[in-house]
C-alpha positions in Angstrom: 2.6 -81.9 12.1 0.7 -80.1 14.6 -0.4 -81.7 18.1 -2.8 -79.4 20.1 -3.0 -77.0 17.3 0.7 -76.5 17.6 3.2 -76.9 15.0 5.9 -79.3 16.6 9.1 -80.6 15.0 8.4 -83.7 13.3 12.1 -85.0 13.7 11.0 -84.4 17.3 8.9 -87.3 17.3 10.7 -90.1 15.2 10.4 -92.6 15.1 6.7 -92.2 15.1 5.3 -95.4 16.3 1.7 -95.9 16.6 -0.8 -98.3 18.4 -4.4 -98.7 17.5 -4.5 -96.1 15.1 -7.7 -94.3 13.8 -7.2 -92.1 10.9 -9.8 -89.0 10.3 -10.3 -87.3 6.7 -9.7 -83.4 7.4 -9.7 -82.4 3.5 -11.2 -84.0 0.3 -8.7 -86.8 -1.7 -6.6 -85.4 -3.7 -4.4 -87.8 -5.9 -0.8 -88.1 -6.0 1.7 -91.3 -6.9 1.9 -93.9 -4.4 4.3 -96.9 -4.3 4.4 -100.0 -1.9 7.4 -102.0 -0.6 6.0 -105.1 -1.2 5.4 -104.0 -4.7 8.7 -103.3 -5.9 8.7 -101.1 -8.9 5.0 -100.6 -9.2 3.9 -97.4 -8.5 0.3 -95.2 -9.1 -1.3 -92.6 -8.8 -3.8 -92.9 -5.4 -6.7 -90.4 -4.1 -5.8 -90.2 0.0 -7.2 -87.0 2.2 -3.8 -84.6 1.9 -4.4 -83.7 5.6 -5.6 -85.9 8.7 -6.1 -86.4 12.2 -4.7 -89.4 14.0 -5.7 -90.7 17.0 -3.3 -93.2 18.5 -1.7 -95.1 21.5 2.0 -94.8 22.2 3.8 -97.5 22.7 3.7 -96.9 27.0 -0.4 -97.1 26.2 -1.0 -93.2 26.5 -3.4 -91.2 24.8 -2.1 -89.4 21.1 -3.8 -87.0 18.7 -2.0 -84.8 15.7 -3.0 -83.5 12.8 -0.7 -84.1 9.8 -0.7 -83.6 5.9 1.6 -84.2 2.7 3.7 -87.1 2.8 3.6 -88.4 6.3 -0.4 -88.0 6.1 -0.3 -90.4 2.9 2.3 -92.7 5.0 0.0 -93.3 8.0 -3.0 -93.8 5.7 -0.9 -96.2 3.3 0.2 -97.8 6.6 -3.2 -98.3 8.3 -4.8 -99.8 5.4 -2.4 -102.4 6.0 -3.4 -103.0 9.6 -7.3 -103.3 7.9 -5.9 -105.6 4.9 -6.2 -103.3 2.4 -3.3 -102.9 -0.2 -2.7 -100.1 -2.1 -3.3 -102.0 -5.2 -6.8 -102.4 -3.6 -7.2 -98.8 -4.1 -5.1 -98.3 -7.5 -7.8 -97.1 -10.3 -9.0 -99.5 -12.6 -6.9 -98.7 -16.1 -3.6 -98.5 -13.9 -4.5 -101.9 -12.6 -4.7 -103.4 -15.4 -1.5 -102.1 -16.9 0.7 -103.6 -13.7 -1.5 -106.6 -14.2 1.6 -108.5 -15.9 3.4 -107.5 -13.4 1.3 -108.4 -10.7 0.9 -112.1 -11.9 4.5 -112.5 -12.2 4.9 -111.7 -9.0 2.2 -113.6 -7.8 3.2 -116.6 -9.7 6.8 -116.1 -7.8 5.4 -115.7 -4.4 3.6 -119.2 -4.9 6.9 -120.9 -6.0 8.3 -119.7 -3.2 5.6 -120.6 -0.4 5.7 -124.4 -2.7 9.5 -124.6 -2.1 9.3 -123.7 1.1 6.3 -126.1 2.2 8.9 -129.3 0.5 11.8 -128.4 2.2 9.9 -127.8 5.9 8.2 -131.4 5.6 
């Protein structure tokens, strides 16, 4: 990680909270696998930008910019896609989409149950 266009110890920095983040694409997408905790056991490979810039908030509202690449690159990007609703199934190629897609029912189809018992026991 590099902040100024220093090299700064990332352990330095953890945990690495960010507000309002913006995310800018310093090399082309490369691909590389990808998993998702609320996708247990689904995992594929996903084209992210192996190095960005982010721009960012603190949590005490000041000003942060760092460059970063490899896996905490693909982290951020994973985890500002969720800020913007997208899921990384939402970028997961077509043919590997359709191979989880048995999977992906089932645990839709589980998620539902759920949210159903739920709504009967609340009422």
């Amino acid at each position: 990680m590099t902040i100024g266009g220093k090299e700064v110890v990332l352990e330095e920095h953890m945990p690495l909270v960010l507000v309002n983040p913006s995310v800018e694409k310093l090399t082309a997408p490369i691909s590389g696998p990808e998993g998702c905790l609320s996708f247990p056991e689904i995992y594929a490979d996903i084209e992210r930008p192996e190095r960005v810039e982010v721009t960012a908030q603190d949590p005490e509202g000041h000003s942060m910019k760092f460059e970063c690449d490899g896996l905490l690159a693909k982290a951020i990007q994973h985890e500002v896609d969720h800020l913007n609703g997208i899921l990384f199934i939402d970028r997961m190629p077509a043919k590997e989409k359709e191979h989880w897609r048995p999977k992906l029912e089932s645990m839709r189809a589980e998620t539902q149950q759920a949210l159903q018992k739920d709504e009967s026991t609340s009422s």
